[in-house]
PALOMAR-219770 format. One record per residue (C-alpha): residue number from 0; residue in three letters; x, y, z. Coordinates in Angstrom, 2 decimals. Layout:
BEGIN
{NUM,'ALA',{X,Y,Z}};
...
***
This chain:
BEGIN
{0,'UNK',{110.92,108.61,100.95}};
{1,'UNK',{111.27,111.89,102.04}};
{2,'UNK',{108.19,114.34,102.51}};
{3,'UNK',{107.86,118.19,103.51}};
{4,'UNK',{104.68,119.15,105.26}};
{5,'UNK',{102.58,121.99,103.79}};
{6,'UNK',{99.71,122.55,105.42}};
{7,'UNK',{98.42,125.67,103.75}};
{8,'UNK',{98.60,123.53,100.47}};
{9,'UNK',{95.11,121.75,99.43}};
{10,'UNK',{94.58,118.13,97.15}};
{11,'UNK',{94.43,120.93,94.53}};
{12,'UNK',{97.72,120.90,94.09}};
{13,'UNK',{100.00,117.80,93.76}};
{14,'UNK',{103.68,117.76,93.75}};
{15,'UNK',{104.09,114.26,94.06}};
{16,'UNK',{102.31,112.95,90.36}};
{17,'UNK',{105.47,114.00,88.26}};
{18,'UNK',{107.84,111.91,90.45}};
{19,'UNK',{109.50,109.20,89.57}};
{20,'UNK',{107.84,106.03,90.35}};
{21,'UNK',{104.46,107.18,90.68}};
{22,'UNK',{101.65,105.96,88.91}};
{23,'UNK',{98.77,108.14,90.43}};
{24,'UNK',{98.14,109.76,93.37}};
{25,'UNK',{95.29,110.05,95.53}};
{26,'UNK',{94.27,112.88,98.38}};
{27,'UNK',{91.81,113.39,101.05}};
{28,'UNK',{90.97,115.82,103.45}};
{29,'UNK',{88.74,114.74,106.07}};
{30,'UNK',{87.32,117.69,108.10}};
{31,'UNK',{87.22,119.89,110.47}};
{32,'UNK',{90.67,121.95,109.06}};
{33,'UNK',{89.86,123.97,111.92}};
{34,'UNK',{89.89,122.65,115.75}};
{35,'UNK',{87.02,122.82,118.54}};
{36,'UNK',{88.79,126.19,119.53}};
{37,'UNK',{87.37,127.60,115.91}};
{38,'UNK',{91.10,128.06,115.34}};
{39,'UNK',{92.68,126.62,111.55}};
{40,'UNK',{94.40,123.69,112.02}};
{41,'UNK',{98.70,124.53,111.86}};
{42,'UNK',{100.28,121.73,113.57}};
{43,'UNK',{100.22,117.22,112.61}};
{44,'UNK',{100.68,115.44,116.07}};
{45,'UNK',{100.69,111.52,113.92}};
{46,'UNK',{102.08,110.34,110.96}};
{47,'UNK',{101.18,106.69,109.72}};
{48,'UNK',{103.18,105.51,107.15}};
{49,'UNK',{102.31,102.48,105.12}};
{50,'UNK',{103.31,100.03,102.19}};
{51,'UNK',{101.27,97.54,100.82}};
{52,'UNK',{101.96,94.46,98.51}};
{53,'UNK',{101.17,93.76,95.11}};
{54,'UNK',{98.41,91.69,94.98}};
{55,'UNK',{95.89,94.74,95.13}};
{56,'UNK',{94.44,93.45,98.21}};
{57,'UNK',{95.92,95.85,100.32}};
{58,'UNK',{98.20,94.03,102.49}};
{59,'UNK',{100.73,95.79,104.84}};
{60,'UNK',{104.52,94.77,104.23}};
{61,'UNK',{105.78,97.64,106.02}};
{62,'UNK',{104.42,100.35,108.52}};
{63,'UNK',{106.07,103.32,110.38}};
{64,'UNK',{104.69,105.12,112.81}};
{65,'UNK',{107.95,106.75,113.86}};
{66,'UNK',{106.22,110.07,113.97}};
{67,'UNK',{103.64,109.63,116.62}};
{68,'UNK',{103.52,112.04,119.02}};
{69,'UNK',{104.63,114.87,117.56}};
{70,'UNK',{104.59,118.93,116.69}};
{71,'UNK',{105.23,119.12,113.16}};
{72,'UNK',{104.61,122.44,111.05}};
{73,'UNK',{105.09,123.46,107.24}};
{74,'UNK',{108.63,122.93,106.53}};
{75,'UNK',{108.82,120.37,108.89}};
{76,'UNK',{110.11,117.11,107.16}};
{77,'UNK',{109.79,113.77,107.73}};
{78,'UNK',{111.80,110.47,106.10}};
{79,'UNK',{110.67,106.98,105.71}};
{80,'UNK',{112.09,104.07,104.33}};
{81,'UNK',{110.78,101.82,102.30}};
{82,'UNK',{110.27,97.84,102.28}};
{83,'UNK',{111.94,97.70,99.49}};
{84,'UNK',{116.07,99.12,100.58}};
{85,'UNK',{115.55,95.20,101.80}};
{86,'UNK',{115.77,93.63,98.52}};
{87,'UNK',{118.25,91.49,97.59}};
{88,'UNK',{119.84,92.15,94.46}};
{89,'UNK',{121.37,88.45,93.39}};
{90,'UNK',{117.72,87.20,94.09}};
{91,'UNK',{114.95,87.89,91.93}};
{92,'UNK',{111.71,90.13,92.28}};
{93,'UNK',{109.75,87.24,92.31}};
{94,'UNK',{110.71,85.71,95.35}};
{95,'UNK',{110.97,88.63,97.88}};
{96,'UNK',{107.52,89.92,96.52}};
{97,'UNK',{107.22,90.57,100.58}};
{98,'UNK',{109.62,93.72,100.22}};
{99,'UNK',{107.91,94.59,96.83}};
{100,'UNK',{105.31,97.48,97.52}};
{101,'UNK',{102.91,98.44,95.29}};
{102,'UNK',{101.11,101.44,97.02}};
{103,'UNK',{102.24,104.05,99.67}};
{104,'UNK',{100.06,105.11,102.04}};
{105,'UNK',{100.49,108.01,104.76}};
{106,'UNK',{97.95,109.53,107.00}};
{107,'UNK',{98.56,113.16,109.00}};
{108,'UNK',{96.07,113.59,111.87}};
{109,'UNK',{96.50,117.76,112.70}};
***
């Protein structure tokens, strides 16, 4: 996966629905956009990455917090790969449902 931060855009807009792959998309913005300082929010210091199984209970079969720690800025972008490069293609689905995911999730804290 490969993602560009935009942090002027809003959960108005979403550029990921019309992607390949993806069945629906969610967004939240939790506030403040702006800091303590009364100044707007430009810069994402963590970036949690997540994939969860199939079963719909939400269970983690791959996590990346690669960028923790960080100064990242619209334009910046940031790469991830997924559970499922893993897969084995002589086996089937069925029994590496552990590299299958069925959600992505990724959190920005800014």
């Amino acid at each position: 996966y490969t993602f560009t931060i935009n942090l002027s855009q809003n959960c108005d807009t979403d550029t990921f629905i019309d992607n390949p792959g993806i069945g629906d998309t969610v967004c939240l913005v939790i506030p403040p956009s702006i800091n303590d300082d009364g100044v707007e929010v430009d810069t994402v210091f963590d970036v949690q990455f997540l994939e969860v199984d199939t079963s719909g209970n939400l269970i983690v079969i791959n996590q990346d917090d690669t960028y923790n720690n960080v100064s990242l800025s619209t334009g910046d972008t940031l790469t991830f790969d997924s559970v499922s490069a893993k897969l084995y293609p002589d086996e089937p689905l069925s029994s590496q449902l552990d590299r299958v995911p069925g959600s992505v999730l990724m959190s920005l804290r800014a």
